[in-house]
N, C-alpha and C positions, 0 to 999 in steps of 0.2 A: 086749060088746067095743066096741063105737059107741059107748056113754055114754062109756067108759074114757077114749076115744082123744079125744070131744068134753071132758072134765073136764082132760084133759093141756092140750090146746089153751086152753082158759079160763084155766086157768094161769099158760102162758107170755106168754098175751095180756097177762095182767095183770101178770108181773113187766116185758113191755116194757116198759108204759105208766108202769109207778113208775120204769124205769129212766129213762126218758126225760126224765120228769118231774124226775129228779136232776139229771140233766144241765141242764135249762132254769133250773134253779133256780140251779144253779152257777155255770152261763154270764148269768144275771141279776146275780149276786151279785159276780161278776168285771166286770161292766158298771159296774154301781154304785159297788166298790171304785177303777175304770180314773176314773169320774168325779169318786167324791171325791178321786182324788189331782188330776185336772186340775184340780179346783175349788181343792184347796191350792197347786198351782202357781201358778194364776193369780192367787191373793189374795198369795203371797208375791213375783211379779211387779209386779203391782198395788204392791206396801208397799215395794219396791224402788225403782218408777218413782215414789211418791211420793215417796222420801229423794231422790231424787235431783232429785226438782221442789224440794225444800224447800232441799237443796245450793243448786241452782242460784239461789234465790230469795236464799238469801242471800249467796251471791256478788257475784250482779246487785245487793243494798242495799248492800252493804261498798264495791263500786267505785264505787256512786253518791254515799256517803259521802267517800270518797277523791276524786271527783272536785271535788265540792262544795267542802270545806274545800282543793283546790288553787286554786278558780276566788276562794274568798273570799283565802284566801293571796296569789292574785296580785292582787287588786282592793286588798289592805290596803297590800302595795308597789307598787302602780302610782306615776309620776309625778303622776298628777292627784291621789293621797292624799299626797305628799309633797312636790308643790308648793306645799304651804300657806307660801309663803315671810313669816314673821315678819320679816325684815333690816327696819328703821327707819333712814332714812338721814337722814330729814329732820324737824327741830324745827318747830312752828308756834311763830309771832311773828318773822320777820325784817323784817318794815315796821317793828312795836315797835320791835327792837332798833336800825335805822336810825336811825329818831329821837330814839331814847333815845341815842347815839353822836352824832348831829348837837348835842344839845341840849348835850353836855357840851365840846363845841368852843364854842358860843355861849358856856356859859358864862367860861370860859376868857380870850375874847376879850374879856369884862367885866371882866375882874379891873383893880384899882387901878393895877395895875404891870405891866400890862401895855404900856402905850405906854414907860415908860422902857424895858423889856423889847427894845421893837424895835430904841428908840436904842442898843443895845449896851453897856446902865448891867450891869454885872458880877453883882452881887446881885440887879437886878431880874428878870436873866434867869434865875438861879440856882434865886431864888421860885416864879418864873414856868413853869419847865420841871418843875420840881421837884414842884409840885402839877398840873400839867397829867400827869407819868408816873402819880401816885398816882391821882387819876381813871380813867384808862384801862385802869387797870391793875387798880384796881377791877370796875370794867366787865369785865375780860376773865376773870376768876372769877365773877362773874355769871352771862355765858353761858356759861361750861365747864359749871358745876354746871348750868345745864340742859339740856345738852343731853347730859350724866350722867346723867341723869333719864330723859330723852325716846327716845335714840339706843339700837337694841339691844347690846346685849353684844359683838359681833363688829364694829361699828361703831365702840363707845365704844374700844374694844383699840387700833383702828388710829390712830385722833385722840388715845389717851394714848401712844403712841408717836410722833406726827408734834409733838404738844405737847413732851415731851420733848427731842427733838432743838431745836423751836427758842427753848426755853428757854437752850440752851445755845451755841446761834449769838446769841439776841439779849445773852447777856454776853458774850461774844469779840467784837462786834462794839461795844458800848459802852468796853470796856477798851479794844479797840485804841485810840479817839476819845481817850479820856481821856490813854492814854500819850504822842499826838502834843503837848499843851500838860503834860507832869507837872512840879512846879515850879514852875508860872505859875497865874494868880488864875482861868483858863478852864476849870482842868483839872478840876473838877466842873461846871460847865456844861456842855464838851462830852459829858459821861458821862449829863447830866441827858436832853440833847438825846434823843442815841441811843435812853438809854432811852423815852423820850415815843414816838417815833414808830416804834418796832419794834413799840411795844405798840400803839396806835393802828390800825396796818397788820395785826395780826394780828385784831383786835376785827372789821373789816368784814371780815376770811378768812374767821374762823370761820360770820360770820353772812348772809354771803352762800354760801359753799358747805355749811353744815347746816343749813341753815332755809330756811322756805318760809312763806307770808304765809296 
């Protein structure tokens, strides 16, 4: 009866110990399972917090791109890149052209008929005024065409507009001359006169207010 009741007890001793044994194995197994899920949590947190390093990374290049290409934008329209002022207002050669205008008075002053010219001989003055306009007059397409040449574009605009107008005062002002003697043997002298010295006047304008030595 003793062995019986010691063989019962063996046993149960021994279904404890498997049962126990299930249990720890279980509750291991549910450890392990608890940890690979934190482990997958935390690598899909992890993969998360890297998207969103990478978002943030390239946000942070996009706005420094944006800022860049605003700072070169404004450095390209700044005044100091668009005060590159090109305007040429001024020709070189106005001592030249002084001289080269004094000279054609001297010569002038030489001409043959030029003294009957002063004495108020009709023809001499006629001659005399007549190739004195054509000289200066010369002369004053001369220096137009260079300073055509020389003067920028918004320059030359203004001076073929101021040119113009007194194109057309220095004939209203010759004709008027001419109309005070029309009839009489003067009345192309005074037209000659006018002209000479409109043109003359305008030769040292030119070349004293666009040129520079």
């Amino acid at each position: 009866m003793k062995r019986r009741n010691m063989f019962v007890v063996t046993i149960l001793s021994a279904l404890l110990l498997v049962g126990m044994s299930a249990c720890n194995q279980s509750s291991d197994g549910d450890a392990a399972n608890q940890s690979e899920s934190d482990a997958t949590s935390a690598n899909k947190e992890d993969s998360l917090q890297t998207d969103d390093s990478s978002v943030d990374s390239t946000t942070e290049s996009d706005e420094n791109e944006k800022d860049q290409s605003k700072e070169t934008s404004t450095e390209s329209s700044s005044p100091e890149s668009e005060g590159q002022d090109d305007t040429v207002t001024k020709a070189e050669g106005k001592q030249t052209y002084l001289e080269k205008l004094d000279n054609i008075q001297k010569e002038l002053d030489a001409l043959p008929y030029k003294k009957d010219s002063d004495k108020g001989v009709t023809n001499a003055m006629k001659n005399y005024y007549g190739v004195s306009y054509e000289k200066y007059d010369d002369a004053l397409n001369e220096i137009y065409s260079l300073l055509k040449k020389e003067l920028s574009p918004e320059v030359m605009a203004e001076l073929k507009s101021e040119q113009v107008k007194w194109i057309k005062e220095k004939e209203e002002k010759a004709e008027k001359e001419r109309l005070k003697y029309e009839g009489g043997t003067f009345e192309n002298v005074a037209w000659y006169i006018s002209l000479y010295e409109s043109t003359k006047d305008r030769c040292y304008e030119l070349v004293e207010e666009y040129m520079r030595d």
